[in-house]
N, C-alpha and C positions, 0 to 999 in steps of 0.2 A: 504494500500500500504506500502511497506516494506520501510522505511528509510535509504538513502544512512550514506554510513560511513563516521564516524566523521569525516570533516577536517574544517582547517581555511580558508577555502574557500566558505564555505556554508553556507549562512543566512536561519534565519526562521522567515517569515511573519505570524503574526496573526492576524487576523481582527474578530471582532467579532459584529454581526450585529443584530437588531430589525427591526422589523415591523407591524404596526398597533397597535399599544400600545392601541389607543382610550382614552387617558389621566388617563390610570388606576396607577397614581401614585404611591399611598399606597397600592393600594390592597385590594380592599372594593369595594362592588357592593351598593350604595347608593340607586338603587330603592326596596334593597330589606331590607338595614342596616344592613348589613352582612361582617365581616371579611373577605375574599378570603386564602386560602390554597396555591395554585399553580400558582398564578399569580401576574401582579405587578411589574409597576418598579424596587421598593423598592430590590424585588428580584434579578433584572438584577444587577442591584449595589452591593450587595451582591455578586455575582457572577463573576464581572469585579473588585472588590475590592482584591478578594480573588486571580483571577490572575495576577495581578500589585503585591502584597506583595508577591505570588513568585516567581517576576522577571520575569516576563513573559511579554515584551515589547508587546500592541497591537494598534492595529486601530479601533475605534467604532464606529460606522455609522449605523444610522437610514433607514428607506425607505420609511415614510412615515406614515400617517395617524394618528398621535400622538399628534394633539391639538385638535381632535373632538371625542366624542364618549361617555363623560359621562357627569352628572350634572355638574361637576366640571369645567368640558369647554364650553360644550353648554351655559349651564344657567346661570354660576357666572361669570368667566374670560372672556370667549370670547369676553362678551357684557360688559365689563368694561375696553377700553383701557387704560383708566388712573392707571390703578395696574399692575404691573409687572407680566409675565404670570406664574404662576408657573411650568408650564407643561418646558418653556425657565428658569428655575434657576436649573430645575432639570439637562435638557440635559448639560448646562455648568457644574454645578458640576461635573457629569460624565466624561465628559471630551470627549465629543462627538465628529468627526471629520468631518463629513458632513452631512447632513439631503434632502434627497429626498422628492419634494413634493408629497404628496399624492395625491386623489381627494376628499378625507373629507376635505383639509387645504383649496381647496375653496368655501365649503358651507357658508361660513360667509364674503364674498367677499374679493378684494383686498386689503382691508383694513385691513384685520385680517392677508393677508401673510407679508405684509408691514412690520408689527409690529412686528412679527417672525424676520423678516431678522433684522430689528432693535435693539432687545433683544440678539438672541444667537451672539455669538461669534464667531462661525465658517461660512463658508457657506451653503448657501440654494440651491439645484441644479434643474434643470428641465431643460434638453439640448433641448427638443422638444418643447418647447412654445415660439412664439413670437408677437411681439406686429405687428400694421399695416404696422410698417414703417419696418418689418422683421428685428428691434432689438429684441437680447433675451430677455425673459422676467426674467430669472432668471441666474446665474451662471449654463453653461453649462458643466460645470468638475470643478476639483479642481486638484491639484498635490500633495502628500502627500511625504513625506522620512521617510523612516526605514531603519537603517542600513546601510544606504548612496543608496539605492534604492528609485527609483522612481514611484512612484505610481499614477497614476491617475483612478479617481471614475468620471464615468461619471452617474452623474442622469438621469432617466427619469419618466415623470409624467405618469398620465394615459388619452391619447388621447379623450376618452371617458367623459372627464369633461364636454362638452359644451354639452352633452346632457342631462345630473344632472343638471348641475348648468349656462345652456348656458344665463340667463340672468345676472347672478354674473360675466361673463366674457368677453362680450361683448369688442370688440377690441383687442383679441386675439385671435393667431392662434395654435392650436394645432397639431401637426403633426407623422406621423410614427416611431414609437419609435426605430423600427429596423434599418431603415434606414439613422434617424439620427445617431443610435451609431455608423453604418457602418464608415459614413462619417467623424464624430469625431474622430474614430480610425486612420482610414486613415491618416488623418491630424497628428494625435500625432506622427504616426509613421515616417510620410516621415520629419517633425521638430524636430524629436529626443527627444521627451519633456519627454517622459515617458518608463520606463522599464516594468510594469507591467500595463494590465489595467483590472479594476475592475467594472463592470454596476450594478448599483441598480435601479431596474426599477419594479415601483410599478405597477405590473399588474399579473396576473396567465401565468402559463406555455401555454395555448392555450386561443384563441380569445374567448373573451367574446362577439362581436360584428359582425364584422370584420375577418368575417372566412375565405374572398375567400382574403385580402391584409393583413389580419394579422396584421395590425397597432396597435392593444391590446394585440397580444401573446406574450410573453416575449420566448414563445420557439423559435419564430423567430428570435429574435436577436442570440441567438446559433447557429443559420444555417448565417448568414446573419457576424457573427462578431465571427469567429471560436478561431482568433489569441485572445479573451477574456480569461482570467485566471481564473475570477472568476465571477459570476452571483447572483447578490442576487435578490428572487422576495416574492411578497409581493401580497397584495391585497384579498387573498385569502382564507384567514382565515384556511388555510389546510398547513400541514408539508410538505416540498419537497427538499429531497436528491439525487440526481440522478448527474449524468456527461454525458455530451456529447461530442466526442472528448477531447480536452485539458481542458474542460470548466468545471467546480466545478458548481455545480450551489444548490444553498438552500433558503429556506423560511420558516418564523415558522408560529406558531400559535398565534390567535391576544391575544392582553392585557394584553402581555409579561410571556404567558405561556411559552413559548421558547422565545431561540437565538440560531443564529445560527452562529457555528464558523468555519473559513477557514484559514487551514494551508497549509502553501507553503513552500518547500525549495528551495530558491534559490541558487544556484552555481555561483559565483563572481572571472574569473578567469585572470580578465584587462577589457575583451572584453565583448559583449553584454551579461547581467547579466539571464541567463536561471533556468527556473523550471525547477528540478529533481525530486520534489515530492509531488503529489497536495490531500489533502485531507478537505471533510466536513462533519461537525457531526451539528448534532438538539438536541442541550444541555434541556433536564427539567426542568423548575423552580420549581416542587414542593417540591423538598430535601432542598429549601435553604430559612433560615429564612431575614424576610427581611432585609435591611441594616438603622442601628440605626439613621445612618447620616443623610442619604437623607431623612429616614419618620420626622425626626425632621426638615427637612431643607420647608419642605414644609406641615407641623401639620397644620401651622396657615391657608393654604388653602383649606385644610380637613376639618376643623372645622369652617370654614366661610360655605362649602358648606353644612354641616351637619345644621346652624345655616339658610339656605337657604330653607331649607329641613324644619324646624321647624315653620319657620315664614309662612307658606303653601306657598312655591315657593317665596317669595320676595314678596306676596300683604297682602291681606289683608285675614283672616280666619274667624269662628265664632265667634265672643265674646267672651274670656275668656278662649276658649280652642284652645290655642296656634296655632300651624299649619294643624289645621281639619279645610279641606277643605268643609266636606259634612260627611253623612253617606249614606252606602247602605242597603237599608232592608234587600236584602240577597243578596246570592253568586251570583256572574252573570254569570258565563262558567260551563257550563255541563262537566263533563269525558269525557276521549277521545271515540270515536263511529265508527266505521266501518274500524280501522283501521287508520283511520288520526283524528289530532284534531280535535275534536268537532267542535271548530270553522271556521272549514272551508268544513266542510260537510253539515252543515245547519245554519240557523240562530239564531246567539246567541245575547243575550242581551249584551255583548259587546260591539261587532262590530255595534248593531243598536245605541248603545247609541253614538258611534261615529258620526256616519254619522246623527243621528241627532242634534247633534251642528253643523257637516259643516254646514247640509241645515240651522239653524237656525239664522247660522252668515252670508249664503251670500245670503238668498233667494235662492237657486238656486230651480232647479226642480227633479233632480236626484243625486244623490251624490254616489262614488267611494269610499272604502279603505280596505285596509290590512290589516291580522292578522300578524299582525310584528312582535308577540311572540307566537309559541305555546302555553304557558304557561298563558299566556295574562288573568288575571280575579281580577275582582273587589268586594274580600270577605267581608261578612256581618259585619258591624258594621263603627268606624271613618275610614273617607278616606286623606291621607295628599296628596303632590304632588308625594312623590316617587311611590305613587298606579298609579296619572293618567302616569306617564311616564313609568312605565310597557305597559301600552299598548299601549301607543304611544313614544318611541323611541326616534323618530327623529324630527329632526329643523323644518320639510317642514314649509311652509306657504300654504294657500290656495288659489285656482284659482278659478274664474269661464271661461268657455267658452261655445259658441253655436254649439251644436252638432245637425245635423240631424240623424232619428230614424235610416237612414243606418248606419252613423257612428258611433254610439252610441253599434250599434249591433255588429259589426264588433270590439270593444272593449273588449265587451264581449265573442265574440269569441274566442279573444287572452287571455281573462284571464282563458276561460274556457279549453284551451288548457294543463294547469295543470294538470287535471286527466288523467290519463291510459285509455286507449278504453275497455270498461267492454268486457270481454271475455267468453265465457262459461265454466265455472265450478270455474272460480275467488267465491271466498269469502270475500274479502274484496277490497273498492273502493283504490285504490294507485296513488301516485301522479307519473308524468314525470321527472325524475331525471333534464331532460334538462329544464324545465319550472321552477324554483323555487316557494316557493311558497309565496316569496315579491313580483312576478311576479300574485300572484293571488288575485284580487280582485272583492267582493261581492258587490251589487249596491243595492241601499233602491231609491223609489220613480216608478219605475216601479215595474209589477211583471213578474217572466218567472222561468222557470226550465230550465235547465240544463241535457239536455240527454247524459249520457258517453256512450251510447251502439250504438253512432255515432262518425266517424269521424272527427277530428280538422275541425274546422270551417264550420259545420253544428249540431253544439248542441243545442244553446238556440231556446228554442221552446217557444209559448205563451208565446211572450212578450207583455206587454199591458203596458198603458198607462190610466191612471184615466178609469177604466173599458173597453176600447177599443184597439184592436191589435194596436202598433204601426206602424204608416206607413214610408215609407223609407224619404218621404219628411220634416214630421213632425219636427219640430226644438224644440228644447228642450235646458235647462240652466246646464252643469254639473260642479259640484265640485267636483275639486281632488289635490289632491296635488303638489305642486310646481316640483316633482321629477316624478311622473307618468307621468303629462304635456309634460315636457322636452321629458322624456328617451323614452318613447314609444308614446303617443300621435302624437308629434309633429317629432318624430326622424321617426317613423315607415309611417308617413304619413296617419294615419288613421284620424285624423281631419282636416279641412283646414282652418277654424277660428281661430282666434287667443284670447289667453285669453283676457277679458277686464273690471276684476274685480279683486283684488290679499285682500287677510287680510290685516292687517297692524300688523298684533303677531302670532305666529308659532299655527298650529292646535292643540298645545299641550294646549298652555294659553287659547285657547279658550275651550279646555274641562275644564279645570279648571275654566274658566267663567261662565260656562253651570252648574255646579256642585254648587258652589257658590252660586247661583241664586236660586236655586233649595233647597238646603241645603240637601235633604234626596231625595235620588233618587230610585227607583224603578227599578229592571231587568224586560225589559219591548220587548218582540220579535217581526217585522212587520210580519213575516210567509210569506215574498212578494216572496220566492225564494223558490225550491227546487230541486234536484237531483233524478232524474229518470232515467230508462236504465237497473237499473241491477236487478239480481233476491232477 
């Protein structure tokens, strides 16, 4: 858009925004001990450093998801509130102006957002969350000045928490993120409080959930709150540049591959202070080397998490040789096979090696889980921790609950919804763009195939049970994770029991327990599963 001509009457706002960082501070993927190129705080600072020195006044603001997501936070900081977080010495260095909770910030409960508002300096926002008594739970806006302009950032979370992490939050209410900005606006406008307003609402442009109320789309809020300026959203791990009406609306890529920055000219002429000219760009991090400052400002966390990394995860390793956790005889993940990863077209000795520590930590009878990483494999020779958190990720903790063989099947039908309906003259099996495939999980303790040359939920065929068809009555023990439990189990209604077993350490320490015990493990496959249907 063209830029009005010079006068002294026109300010220029620049805001310049993150999202989903996942505590990539430095710049280093620790499961693999790997320097990063294009990614990393370190980089943003660089970047926001470089436009402050040429005078270039901005506003920096978060959207979320920035204390969870690597070893650094999961495993070392998070769980140690007694040390200052470093993920909070960075954002205040920066000089950050409000931080939107995410829905990673409550995988590690209340306790861990607590500490956040206690550490940074600025505010923590989430205008849609409230406790029983309908107090917020967090600062619902903030009011910023630039240039003698007023700016209000109103946060929003993501609705969708209490089905992730609905026992971390228990006495909270989550609500329509649309319709609370609506309402906020409204209010700001008819009290005069704010000349500009700004929503950072950590969720993607369309319902992740919540298709027919839209309480998850952040596109909603554009239709729902037009007189908005600017839109930052998040969550999504995807680039997004686009305008709707008056509304700028952007989001980067996670772990601070981008930012994304919003310029506004305002026209200040006595009266209400109007945009003449609204532009947003999705700036690259990979031009920019990182900044000397901040990676020195927080070294010493790097290197605790690396020294984390060494001592095999914080316990105890083999004798003598430092942080080897175990060895594996050989490689455990075949090359990719018919077009999708191996591991998830048949059974690999990863995913079994998984599922057999759940069963073997909760008893259960049938055990659930994800290939969380395409890449996911456990190569021959010493194994430390950053091998087992390649294949396992995330925090969860484990569950057990009482499934009947109906519900049990009807699980599997929603995970086997993943594949494409095999068509004739297909050559390779494809997944459903709309099913992801953290939405697809393999099961060890029964056996069945998986027919794609059928219909969503009429795939799994010959399912059995210790040599016998399963019957719909049959009750059975399953383990799955804290986050399948929630999000689909328990949201979707396909189980009606309720968990009544949970771990007491994330399914992650428990392969490392499993390993440990073992010392040299074997790629070892049940062969209980496979895919038929196509030619």
């Amino acid at each position: 858009m063209m830029e009005p001509a010079a006068s002294h009457n026109l300010r220029k706002i620049v805001i310049i925004a993150t999202s989903d960082v996942h505590g990539n501070l430095w710049g280093y993927r620790y499961e693999d001990g790997l320097d990063t190129v294009n990614d990393g705080l370190a980089r943003v600072a660089a970047y926001v450093r470089e436009l402050r020195e040429s005078g270039t006044e901005i506003l920096l603001i978060d959207n979320g998801d920035v204390f969870q997501g690597n070893m650094l936070t999961d495993d070392v900081y998070n769980k140690r509130p007694e040390d200052r977080h470093p993920v909070a010495s960075a954002l205040n260095a920066m000089g950050y102006a409000a931080l939107t909770l995410g829905n990673h910030e409550f995988n590690f409960g209340l306790g861990l957002i607590e500490r956040i508002r206690q550490e940074l300096s600025f505010p923590v926002l989430a205008a849609n969350v409230w406790d029983t008594e309908g107090r917020p739970f967090a600062d619902p806006y903030v009011i910023l000045e630039q240039h003698g302009i007023r700016i209000a950032v109103i946060g929003l979370t993501n609705p969708n928490v209490p089905r992730w992490d609905g026992g971390k939050v228990e006495g909270l209410r989550f609500g329509h993120m649309a319709e609370t900005a609506q309402a906020i606006a409204a209010s700001l406008r008819a009290e005069g409080k704010a000349d500009l307003i700004v929503i950072s609402a950590h969720a993607g442009m369309v319902a992740e959930f919540d298709e027919e109320g839209g309480s998850d789309a952040a596109g909603r809020i554009a239709e729902l709150v037009p007189e908005a300026n600017v839109l930052l959203v998040g969550h999504m791990h995807i680039t997004v540049n686009q305008r709707i009406g008056n509304t700028v609306i952007g989001g980067p890529r996670d772990r601070g591959r981008e930012v994304v920055r919003f310029d506004l000219t305002v026209e200040v002429d006595g009266g209400q202070p109007k945009v003449v000219s609204r532009e947003v760009t999705v700036v690259d991090m990979s031009g920019w080397e990182p900044d000397p400052e901040l990676r020195s400002m927080v070294a010493g966390a790097h290197e605790e998490t690396l020294r984390f990394i060494a001592d095999g995860g914080g316990g105890s390793s083999i004798e003598g040789e430092g942080g080897i956790l175990g060895y594996a005889a050989a490689d455990f993940q075949p090359e990719e096979t018919a077009g999708l990863p191996a591991g998830r077209v048949q059974d690999t000795a990863v995913i079994t090696l998984i599922q057999r520590a759940m069963l073997e930590a909760s008893g259960a009878d049938v055990a659930a889980t994800s290939l969380f990483n395409d890449n996911a494999d456990l190569k021959q020779g010493p194994l430390t921790y950053a091998d087992v958190y390649r294949i396992y990720p995330f925090d969860n903790v484990l569950y057990v609950v009482t499934v009947t063989g109906k519900e049990l099947k009807a699980y599997m039908e929603a995970s086997a919804s993943h594949f494409r309906q095999w068509q004739h003259g297909d050559t390779n099996i494809t997944a459903d763009p709309e099913v992801p495939s953290y939405l697809y999980d393999m099961f060890a303790g029964v056996n069945y195939q998986i027919d794609i040359s059928q219909p969503v939920g009429q795939r799994i065929i010959h399912l059995a049970y210790r040599g016998r068809p399963l019957a719909d009555t049959d009750e059975l023990q399953l383990a799955v994770n804290n986050y399948r439990y929630s999000s689909l189990l328990k949201a979707s209604g396909l189980v009606s029991a309720v968990k009544h077993w949970e771990s007491d350490c994330s399914v992650r320490e428990l392969l490392v327990h499993y390993i440990r015990e073992r010392q040299t493990i074997v790629p070892e496959v049940d062969h209980n599963w496979s895919i038929t249907g196509m030619d």
